[in-house]
N, C-alpha and C positions, 0 to 999 in steps of 0.2 A: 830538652832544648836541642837544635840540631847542630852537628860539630861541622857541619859544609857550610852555612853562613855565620858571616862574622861582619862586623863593622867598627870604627872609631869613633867614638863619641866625642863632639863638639864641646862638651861641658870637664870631661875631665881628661879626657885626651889619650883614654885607654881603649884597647879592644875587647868589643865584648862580644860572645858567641849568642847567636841567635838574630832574630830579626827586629829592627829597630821602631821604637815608638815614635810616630811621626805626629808635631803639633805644633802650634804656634805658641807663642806664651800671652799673645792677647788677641782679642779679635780686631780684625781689621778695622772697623771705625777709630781704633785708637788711633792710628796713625795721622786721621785729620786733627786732631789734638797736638798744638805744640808743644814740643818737649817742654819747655820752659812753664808750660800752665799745665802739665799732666798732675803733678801732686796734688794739686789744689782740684780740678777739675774728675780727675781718674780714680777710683777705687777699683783695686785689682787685687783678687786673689788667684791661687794655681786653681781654682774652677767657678771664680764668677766673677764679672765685672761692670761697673755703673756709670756712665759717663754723664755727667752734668744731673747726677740725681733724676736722669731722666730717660736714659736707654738702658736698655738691662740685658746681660748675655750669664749665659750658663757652657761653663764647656766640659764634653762630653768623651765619653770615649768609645769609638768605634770599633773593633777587635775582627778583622779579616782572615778566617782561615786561609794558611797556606799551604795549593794540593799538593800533595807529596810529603806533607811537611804535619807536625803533631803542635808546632809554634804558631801564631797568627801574628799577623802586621796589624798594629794598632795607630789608630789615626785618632789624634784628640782634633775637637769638632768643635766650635763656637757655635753654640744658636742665639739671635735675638727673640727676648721677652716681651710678652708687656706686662704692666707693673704689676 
């Protein structure tokens, strides 16, 4: 891991050495979902999710080497399925 980059993490509020995994925790279409009907309507795991029983995402993860560096930048990804 490289000891020149470092970042904070958002979730626990520590520094960590290396470079950070960047992702969403749903895919965008969730957001036309109102909070209020997501339980009922949303099924969501940390890598797939079903809106209305009837749109389907899988999310993925990206892994970007970095030059100079032995670490990659990881990007988690949503794709839409069909069923």
């Amino acid at each position: 891991m490289s000891d020149s980059v470092s970042f904070r993490c958002r979730c626990c509020g520590e520094v960590h050495a290396g470079w950070p995994d960047w992702h969403f925790g749903a895919p965008d279409p969730v957001r036309a979902v109102p909070e209020t009907e997501r339980p009922a309507r949303v099924d969501l795991t940390a890598d797939g999710c079903v809106i209305d029983g009837q749109e389907f995402f899988a999310k993925g993860l990206l892994r970007l080497p970095v030059k100079g560096s032995a670490d990659a930048l990881t990007w988690g990804v949503w794709i839409s399925l069909g069923e």
